[in-house]
C-alpha positions in Angstrom: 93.2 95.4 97.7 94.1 91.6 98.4 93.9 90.5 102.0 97.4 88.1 101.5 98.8 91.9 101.6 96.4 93.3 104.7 97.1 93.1 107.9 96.0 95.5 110.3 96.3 95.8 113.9 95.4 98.7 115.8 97.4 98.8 119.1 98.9 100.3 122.0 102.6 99.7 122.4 104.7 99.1 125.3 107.4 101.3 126.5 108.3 102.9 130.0 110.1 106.1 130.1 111.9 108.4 132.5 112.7 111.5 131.6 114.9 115.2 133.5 117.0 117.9 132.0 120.9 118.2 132.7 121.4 121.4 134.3 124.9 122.8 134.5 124.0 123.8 138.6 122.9 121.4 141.2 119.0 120.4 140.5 116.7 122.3 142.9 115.3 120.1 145.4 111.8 121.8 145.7 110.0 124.4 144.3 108.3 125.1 140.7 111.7 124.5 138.8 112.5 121.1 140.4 113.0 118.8 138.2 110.6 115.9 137.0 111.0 111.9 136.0 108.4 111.0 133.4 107.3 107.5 132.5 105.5 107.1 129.7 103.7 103.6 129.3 102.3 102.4 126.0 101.1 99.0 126.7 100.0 96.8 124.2 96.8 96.9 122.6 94.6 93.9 121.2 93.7 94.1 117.3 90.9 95.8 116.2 89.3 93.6 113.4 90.2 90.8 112.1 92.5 90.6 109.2 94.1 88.0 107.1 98.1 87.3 106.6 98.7 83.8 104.3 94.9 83.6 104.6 94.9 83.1 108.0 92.9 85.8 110.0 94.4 87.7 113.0 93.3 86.9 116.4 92.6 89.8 119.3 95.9 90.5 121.0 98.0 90.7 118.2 100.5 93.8 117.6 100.4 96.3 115.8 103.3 96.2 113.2 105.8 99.1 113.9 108.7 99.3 111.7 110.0 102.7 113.0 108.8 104.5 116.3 109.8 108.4 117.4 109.4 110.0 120.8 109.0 113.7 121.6 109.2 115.4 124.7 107.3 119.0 124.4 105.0 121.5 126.3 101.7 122.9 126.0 103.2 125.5 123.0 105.0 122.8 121.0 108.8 123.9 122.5 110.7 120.5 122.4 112.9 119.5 125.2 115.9 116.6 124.6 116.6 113.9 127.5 120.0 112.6 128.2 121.7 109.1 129.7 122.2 108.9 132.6 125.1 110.7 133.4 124.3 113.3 131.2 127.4 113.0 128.6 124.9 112.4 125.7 121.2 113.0 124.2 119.3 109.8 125.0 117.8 107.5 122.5 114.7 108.8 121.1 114.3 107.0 117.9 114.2 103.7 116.8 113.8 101.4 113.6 115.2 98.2 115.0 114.8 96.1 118.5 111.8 98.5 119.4 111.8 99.3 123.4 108.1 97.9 123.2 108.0 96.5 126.7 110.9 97.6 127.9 112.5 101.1 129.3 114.2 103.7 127.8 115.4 106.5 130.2 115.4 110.4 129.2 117.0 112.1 131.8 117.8 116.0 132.5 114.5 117.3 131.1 113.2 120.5 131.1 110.1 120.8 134.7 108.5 122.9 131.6 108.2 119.8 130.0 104.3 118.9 130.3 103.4 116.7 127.1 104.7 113.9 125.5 103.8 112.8 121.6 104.3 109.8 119.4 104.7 108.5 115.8 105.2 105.3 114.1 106.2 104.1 110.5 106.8 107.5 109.3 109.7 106.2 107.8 113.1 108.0 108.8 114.0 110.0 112.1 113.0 113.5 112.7 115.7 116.3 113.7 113.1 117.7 115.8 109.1 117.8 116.4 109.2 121.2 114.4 111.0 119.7 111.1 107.8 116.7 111.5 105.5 119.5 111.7 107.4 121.3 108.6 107.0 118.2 106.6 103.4 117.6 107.6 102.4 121.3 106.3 103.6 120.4 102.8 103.2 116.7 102.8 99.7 115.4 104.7 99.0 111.9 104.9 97.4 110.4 102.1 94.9 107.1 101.9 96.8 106.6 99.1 99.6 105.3 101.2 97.8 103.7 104.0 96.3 100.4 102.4 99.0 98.7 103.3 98.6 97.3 107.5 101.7 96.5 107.8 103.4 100.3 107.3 100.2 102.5 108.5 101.4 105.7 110.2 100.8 105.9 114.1 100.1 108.7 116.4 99.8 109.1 120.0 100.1 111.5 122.3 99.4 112.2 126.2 99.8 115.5 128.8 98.0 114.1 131.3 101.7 113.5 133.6 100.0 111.8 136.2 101.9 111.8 139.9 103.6 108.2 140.5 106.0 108.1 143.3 109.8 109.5 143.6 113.3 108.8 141.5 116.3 108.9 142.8 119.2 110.1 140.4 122.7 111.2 140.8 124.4 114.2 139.0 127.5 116.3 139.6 128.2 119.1 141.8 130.5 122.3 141.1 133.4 120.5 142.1 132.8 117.4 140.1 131.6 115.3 143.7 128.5 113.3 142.8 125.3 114.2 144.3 122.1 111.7 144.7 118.9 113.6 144.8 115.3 112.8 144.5 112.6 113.7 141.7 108.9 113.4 141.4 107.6 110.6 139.1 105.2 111.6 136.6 103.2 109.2 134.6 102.2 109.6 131.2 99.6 106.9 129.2 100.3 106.8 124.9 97.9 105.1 123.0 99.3 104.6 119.5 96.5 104.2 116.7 96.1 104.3 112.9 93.8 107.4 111.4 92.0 104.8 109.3 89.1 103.0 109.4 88.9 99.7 107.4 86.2 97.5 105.5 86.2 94.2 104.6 84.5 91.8 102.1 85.1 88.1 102.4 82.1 87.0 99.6 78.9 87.4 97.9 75.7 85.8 98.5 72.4 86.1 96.9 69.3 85.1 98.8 66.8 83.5 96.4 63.0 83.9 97.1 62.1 80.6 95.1 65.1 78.5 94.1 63.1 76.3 92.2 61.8 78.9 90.2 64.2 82.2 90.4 64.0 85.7 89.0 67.3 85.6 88.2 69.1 82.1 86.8 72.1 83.4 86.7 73.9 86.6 88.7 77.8 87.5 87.9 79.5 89.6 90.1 82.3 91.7 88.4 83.4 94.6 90.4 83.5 96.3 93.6 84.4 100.0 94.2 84.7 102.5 97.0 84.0 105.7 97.0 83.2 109.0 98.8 86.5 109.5 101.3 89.3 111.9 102.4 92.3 112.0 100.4 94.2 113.8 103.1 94.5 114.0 106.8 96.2 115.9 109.5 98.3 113.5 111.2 98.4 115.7 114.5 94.8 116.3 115.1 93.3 113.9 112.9 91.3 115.9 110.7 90.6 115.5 107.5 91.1 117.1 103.8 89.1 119.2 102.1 89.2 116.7 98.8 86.8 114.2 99.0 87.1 111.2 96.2 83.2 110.9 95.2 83.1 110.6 91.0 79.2 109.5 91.1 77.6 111.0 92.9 74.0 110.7 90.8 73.6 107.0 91.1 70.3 107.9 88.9 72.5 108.5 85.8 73.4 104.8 84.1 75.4 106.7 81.8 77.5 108.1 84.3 77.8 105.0 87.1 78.4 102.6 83.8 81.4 104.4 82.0 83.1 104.7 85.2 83.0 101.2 85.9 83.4 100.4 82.6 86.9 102.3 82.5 88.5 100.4 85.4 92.2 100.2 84.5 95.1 97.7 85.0 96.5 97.8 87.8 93.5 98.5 89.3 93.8 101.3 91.8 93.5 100.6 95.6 89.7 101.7 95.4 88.9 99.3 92.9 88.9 95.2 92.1 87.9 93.1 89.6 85.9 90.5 91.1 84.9 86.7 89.2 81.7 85.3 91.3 79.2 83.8 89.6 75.8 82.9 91.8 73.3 80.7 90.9 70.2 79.1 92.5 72.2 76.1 93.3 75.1 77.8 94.4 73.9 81.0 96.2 76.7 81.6 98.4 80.7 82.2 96.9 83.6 83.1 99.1 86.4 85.4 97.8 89.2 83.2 97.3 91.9 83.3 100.0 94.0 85.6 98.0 91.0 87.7 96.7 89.6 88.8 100.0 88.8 92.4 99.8 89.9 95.2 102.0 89.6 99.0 101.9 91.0 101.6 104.1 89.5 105.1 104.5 90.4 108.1 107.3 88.1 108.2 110.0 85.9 110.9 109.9 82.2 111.4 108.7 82.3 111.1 105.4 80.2 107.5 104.2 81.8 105.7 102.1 79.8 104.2 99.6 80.5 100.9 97.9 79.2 100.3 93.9 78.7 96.8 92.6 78.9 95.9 89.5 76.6 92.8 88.2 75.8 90.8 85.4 72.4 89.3 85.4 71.2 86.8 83.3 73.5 88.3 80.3 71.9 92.1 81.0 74.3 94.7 83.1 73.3 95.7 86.2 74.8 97.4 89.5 73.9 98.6 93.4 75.4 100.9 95.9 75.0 101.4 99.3 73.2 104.3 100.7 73.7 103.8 104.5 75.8 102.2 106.9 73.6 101.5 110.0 74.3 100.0 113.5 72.8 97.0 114.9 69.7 99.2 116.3 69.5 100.4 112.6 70.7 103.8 113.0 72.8 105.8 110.4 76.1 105.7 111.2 77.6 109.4 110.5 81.1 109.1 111.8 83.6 106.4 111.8 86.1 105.4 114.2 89.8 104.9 114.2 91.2 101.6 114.1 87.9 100.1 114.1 86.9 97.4 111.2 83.5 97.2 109.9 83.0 93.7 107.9 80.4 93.2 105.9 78.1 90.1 106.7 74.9 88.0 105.9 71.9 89.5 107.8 71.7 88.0 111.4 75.7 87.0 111.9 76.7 90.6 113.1 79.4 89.2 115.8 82.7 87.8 115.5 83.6 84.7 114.0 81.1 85.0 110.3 82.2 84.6 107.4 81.8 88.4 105.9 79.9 88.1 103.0 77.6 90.8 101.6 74.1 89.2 101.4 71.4 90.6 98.2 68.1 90.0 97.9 67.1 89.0 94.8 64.1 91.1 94.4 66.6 93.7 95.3 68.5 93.5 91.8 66.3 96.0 90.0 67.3 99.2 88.2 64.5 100.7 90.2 65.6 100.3 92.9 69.5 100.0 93.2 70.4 101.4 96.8 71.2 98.9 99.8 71.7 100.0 103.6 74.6 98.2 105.1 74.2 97.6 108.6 77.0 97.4 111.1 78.2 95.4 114.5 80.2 98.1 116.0 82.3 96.7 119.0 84.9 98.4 119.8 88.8 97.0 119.6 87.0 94.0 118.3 85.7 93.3 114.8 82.4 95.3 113.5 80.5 93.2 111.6 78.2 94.5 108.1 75.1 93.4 107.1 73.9 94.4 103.6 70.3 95.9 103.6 68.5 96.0 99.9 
């Protein structure tokens, strides 16, 4: 997928929120039916990774993009409760696809004291009767990766029961004879933490480190594809877990036959999991950058599935290709699990950190059909870039 396209931030929003339930009686005052004010914070979050929009990377702090935001008010069994303004007369604002509340208030009052958990999602793309007709959808409809390569329109989730005790609210309602009462409520405080279920991967180059320039192995090594394989297709957007179906159509990177013919029958457009790629390395020119509007980027659902990324080479005129085998931390460990909003960038051996220039770095005793596997290993930091180094 090309970068000019890919922008993704992974972040924490901001938005304060009080929330009590209209009751017809005047409001108990104490007891285990008093009602409750609830403010729900979602302060802003820093980027995970660095991204590119026009070329340009994104720097930590940015914002998430949120084109559409829901809140829901709930309780420990899923039972929804609906806030009102202030005076009760109508349900409050709960959903919003234009001048997001993101650092400023909005106010539920009248809520249910049953009322114990709050939940949020962005970009799902339209409002939501109620929690149970997202639920209903969500049963038929998962989230697919499919749809989430785009960073500008990646679905959000976030939710929080911890209701936290903050101080007193003062509020006003109605007695039986219409005279208008002040009385005070417990402030609860409630922490969201909005986040993408994705993962994501970035290539910015190829380089090829030569053990004799003067006299090479290889005078001449064309880089054509690059694929990714071995993720979810699905995901529960609620809890996060993942699909059944995993997208894996070699899995014996023995078999030429196999790997060639499905490289070979890459199709235009190329699907998200797939580009064509035009880098030609030589001796003299070991190191080539994507260009600005080629950078690569892929996007998979957290989980611990490793994905495994085939490239395809000519060399010297003969076909040839590699995949990885592991993804390894800095200490050289096998990663097994990845983590949300987190970007893992691949990188020349020795610039794990921010700031380098992400390409993927092959030995060039490596390119050998006996031995085709690389370990990738990667800077994990989190909220920050992570960093991959290609191992041959």
């Amino acid at each position: 997928m090309k970068l000019t396209k890919l922008m993704l931030s992974a972040s924490i929003a901001a938005l304060a929120l009080v929330s009590c339930n209209k009751q017809d009686t005047t409001p108990e005052l104490d007891g285990p039916n008093r009602l409750k004010t609830v403010e729900v914070s979602l302060e802003n979050v820093i980027i995970t990774k660095s991204s590119y929009a026009d070329a340009e990377k994104i720097s930590a702090g940015d914002k998430i993009v949120v084109n559409d935001f829901q809140l829901f008010l709930l309780d420990g069994s899923g039972n929804e409760y609906v806030g009102k303004v202030t005076d009760g007369s109508a349900d409050a604002q709960s959903y919003w696809d234009s001048a997001l509340p993101i650092g400023g208030t909005a106010s539920f009052h009248y809520v249910d004291p049953n009322c114990t958990k709050v939940v949020a999602v962005a970009n799902m793309g339209k409002k939501y009767d109620s929690y149970a007709d997202l639920l209903a959808e969500l049963s038929t409809d998962p989230i697919e990766i499919v749809d989430q390569q785009d960073p500008k329109d990646l679905v959000l989730y976030a939710e929080d029961s911890s209701f936290d005790p903050a101080g007193t609210h003062v509020d006003e309602g109605k007695d039986a004879d219409g005279n208008t009462i002040q009385y005070q409520q417990e402030v609860y405080k409630v922490e969201l933490v909005l986040k993408p279920r994705i993962s994501r991967f970035e290539v910015d180059g190829f380089s090829v480190i030569f053990q004799d320039p003067a006299n090479p192995k290889y005078n001449e090594i064309k880089i054509t594809q690059l694929a990714f394989q071995n993720y979810c297709e699905t995901t529960d957007l609620i809890t996060g877990v993942e699909g059944t179906t995993v997208t894996a159509p070699i899995t014996d990177f023995a078999n030429q036959a196999a790997v060639y013919t499905w490289l070979d029958g890459i199709t235009t457009p190329t699907p998200w999991y797939r580009d064509a790629v035009d880098v030609t390395i030589t001796p003299a020119t070991p190191v080539k950058d994507l260009p600005a509007d080629g950078k690569l980027a892929y996007h998979a659902f957290s989980c611990d599935e490793v994905p495994v990324f085939v490239i395809k080479l000519i060399v010297d005129g003969q076909p040839a290709y590699l995949y990885t085998k592991n993804l390894k931390d800095g200490s050289g460990n096998p990663i097994t699990s990845f983590q949300e909003g987190y970007i893992y960038r691949m990188s020349g051996q020795g610039e794990a950190g921010p700031g380098t220039d992400g390409t993927i770095e092959i030995p060039e005793e490596k390119i050998d059909p006996m031995d085709r596997c690389l370990d990738i290993t990667v800077d994990v930091m989190s909220w920050e870039v992570a960093l991959v180094t290609p191992e041959f």
